[in-house]
Structures are given as structure tokens and as C-alpha cells.
C-alpha positions, 0 to 999 in steps of 0.5 A: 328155215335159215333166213339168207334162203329168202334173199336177192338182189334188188337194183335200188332205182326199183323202189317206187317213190310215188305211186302209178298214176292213175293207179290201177295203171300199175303194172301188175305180174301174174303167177297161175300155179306152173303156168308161165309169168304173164304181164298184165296191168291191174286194170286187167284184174276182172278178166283174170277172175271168175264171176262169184269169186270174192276180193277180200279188202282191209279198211284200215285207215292210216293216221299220221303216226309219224312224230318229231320232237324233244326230250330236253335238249335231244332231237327225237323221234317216234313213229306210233306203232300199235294202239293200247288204250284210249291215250297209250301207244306202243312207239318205236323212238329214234336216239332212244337212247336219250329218253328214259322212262319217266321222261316227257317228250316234246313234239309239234303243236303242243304234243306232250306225251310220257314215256311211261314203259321201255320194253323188250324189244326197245320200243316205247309205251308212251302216254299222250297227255291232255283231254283231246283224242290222240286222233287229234293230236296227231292230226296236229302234230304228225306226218304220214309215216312212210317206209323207212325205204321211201322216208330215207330218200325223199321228204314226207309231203301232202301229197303223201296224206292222199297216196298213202290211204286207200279208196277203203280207208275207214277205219284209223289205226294203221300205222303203214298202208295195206299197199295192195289195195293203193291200186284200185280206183272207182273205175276198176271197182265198177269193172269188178262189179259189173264181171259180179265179183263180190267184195268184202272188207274186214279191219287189220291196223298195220303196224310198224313192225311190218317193216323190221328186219328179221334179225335172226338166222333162222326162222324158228327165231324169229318173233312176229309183231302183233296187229290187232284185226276185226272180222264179222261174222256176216262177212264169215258167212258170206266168205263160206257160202263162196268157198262152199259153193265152188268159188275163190276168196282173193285176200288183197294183200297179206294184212287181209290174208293174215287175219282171214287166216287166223279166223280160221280153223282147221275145218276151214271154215272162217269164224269172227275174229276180234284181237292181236293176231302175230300169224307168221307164216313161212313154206310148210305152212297149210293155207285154210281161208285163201285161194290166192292173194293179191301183193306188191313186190316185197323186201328181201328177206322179209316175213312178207316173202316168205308169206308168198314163199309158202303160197307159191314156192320158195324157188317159183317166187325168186324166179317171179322176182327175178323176172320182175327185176328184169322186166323193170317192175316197180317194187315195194309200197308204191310201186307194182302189184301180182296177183298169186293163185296157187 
């Protein structure tokens, strides 16, 4: 399908700079199949829900991977972007173009790290130098890595450390928050309990190729980024019994529904899954796992719209982002949610 199909206008004073506070006061639009749009707040997910139905969460945790330093003389940049080994991250580098292979870069803290590898697609394998975890390191010498889309209006703070990690976070190795779940709090999850709405959680560590642009125009051409995911297979068990017995599995958000869709087969049933998943998915596409999805609002053009393009429509998601527009949503990681059941 040509790319300039998933495109809109998006008024810049949308995007969201800091999150909803408290954060299950965000706004959130809900989309059942034709039913006409209807505009809710997050706190009202349990009503919208039936008892037996299950919130899928990820418990990715996001690590300061947001790096600033120097190659000689030349200011550079890197923001880590997926995990290889013990002391090896794939980078994404700014001014890439004054750091070679062989080359050590400089960063805060007494953080040394070679780049050992350039790869297709300009990014780097760097290798973290020393005996303390990279963990460590980062903890020492990196910011929280805000989107491009945020990071370019405003300075990263520490407030950002606490806003930019979910109530789920237990797991580090994303790079970019999985934003659908920044708006639940113990609050909504006791409301969600006691509606007995069932909750699970499975590990995707987001990374920052979630935030390139797709350059191709079509997208038969376009490369999708591997993320590496983890499920259980007693969390499997627990989905299927769900599905089988007549109720809904809700993924909260696309890094949640992209890995459950790639554990599962063409049988529909869902199966343990450990490693790179790259799923793209786009209109045409049969979802196997999901009976809807909670999102916030996405960039244009992005693998994300097309996501909830194939979920809903095409033309019913322009028309719901339209009426989000008009209606002053917030938009993108720290602004509003929607809550999508086909």
C-alpha cells in the first residue's frame, strides 16, 4: 500500500509534553466497530469492559539509553537502541559521520565505549568498556530517552525518570516506553479488579527504531526493526482459556499486540515465544491473538497507524483521528489514550 495513504495534518500545540496528571485523568476515545465515537477518560476503562476479559500489559522497563559525549574533538550522540550481548548495544549515533569503526567514544561519567561495527542501516554496534554492567553505566552517564518528537522541544529532566516508566516496569531493556500503559495507576487497577477483569503481562523491550520514519513509498518497502519479546507459557494458558471460553484479550498497546501476535499461530492459539519479533503489520492483515487494543494517538504515516489502520479501517481511523484533533486530544507519548474493539 503507498505510505502518503496513512498521512494527516496534526496542529503542533497537540503533541503532549508531559503526561495527564493524575494519570488515569486522561482523556481517552473509544472506537466499538461502526458505533459512533465516544469520549471517555481512562478511568471509565472498567465499564467499557466485561468481567473475564483480559488487559495484556508489557513490563518492559526503560533505561536511561540516552547518551552524550565525544570522539576526539567532535560533540556526539547515541541513543541505545537494542541490546546484543552482555556489553554490546546496537546505537543509533548523531554526527555519525565523525565516528568510525575502531573509534572510542567518550561519554559522561568515565563511559568509554568502541564502535566496533557500522551497519546497513547507519546504526552502530558499540562495545561498552569496563567490568561494571552496562546497567550501571548508564545509570551513571545517560538520560531518559525521550521521543524525538518531545526531546526536540523541550530538555530531558527527572521528572522525565518517574513520567517515562510504567506502574509495570520490571524488566530493563527498552529504549522508548510502551505509552499505553503511562496511564494506569493503583487506583484503576483496583477498579479493574474488583469489575474481575483479569491482567497479564508478557516482556517486549521497545526500541528506537519505534520512532523512525518510514522512508519508502509503499509499504512493501519498508524494513520493520526487530524488538526482542518473551512470553510464558502459563501466561499462553491463561490467554487461551480466555479466548476459549467466550471472552476478550485487550493488548494495552502495540508492543503488547505485537508480540502476542507473533506467538500465535494460524490456529489461534497462543504459544510461548522467546526472540526478535520484526511483525509489520498493515490493512489486509488477519489478527489471531487480539480482540482489541488500547493506543495513544500515533504519528503520521507511522507503522503504528497502520497498525490500528488494519485493526479498524483505514478510513474509520482518519475519521477517529480527525475527531481527536478536533476535539483537542492530546497526542503521542504523553498525551491521550483510545481504546479500539473491532
Amino acid at each position: 500500500m503507498r505510505v502518503d495513504l496513512f498521512d494527516f495534518e496534526l496542529p503542533n500545540e497537540r503533541i503532549a509534553l508531559r503526561p495527564a496528571r493524575p494519570r488515569d485523568a486522561a482523556r481517552m476515545l473509544v472506537l466499538r466497530g461502526d458505533e459512533p465515537f465516544a469520549d471517555r477518560t481512562v478511568r471509565d476503562l472498567p465499564d467499557l469492559l466485561e468481567p473475564g476479559d483480559v488487559l495484556v500489559f508489557n513490563d518492559t522497563r526503560v533505561i536511561p539509553a540516552q547518551l552524550e559525549g565525544r570522539r576526539g574533538e567532535a560533540r556526539i550522540g547515541a541513543t541505545l537502541h537494542k541490546r546484543i550481548d552482555l556489553r554490546r548495544w546496537q546505537a543509533f549515533v548523531r554526527n555519525a559521520k565523525r565516528l568510525r569503526v575502531g573509534d572510542i567514544a567518550m561519554f559522561g561519567g568515565g563511559v568509554t565505549a568502541i564502535a566496533e561495527e557500522r551497519l546497513e542501516d547507519g546504526s552502530f554496534v558499540l562495545f561498552f568498556e569496563g567490568e561494571e554492567p552496562v546497567e550501571v553505566l548508564l545509570d551513571r552517564a545517560g538520560t531518559m530517552p525521550l521521543p524525538p518528537y518531545i526531546a526536540g522541544k523541550r530538555a530531558t529532566d527527572e521528572q522525565d525518570r518517574e513520567d517515562y516508566q510504567t506502574m509495570f516496569a520490571r524488566e530493563d531493556g527498552a529504549v522508548a516506553a510502551p505509552t499505553a500503559a503511562l496511564h494506569f495507576t493503583d487506583r484503576l487497577m483496583a477498579a479493574i479488579a474488583e469489575r474481575g477483569i483479569e491482567t497479564e503481562t508478557l516482556t517486549l523491550h521497545v526500541g528506537a527504531g519505534t520512532f523512525l520514519p518510514v522512508k519508502a513509498d509503499d509499504t512493501d518497502n519498508h524494513k520493520m526493526h526487530a524488538e526482542f519479546g518473551r512470553l510464558q507459557q502459563d501466561v499462553c494458558d491463561r490467554l487461551n482459556a480466555a479466548r476459549a471460553r467466550g471472552n476478550r484479550v485487550i493488548s494495552v498497546g502495540t508492543t503488547s499486540l505485537r508480540l502476542l501476535e507473533s506467538a500465535t499461530g494460524e490456529d489461534g492459539i497462543i504459544r510461548p515465544f522467546s526472540g526478535d519479533t520484526d511483525i509489520f503489520i498493515t490493512p489486509g492483515y488477519r489478527f489471531r491473538a487480539i480482540d482489541g487494543l488500547m493506543t495513544n494517538f500515533h504519528l503520521p504515516k507511522s507503522t503504528l497507524f497502520m497498525l490500528v489502520s488494519a485493526l479498524m479501517g483505514r478510513e474509520h481511523m482518519q475519521a477517529a483521528y480527525a475527531h481527536a484533533i478536533a476535539h483537542e486530544y492530546r497526542f503521542y507519548s504523553y498525551g491521550d489514550s483510545s481504546l479500539l474493539l473491532p
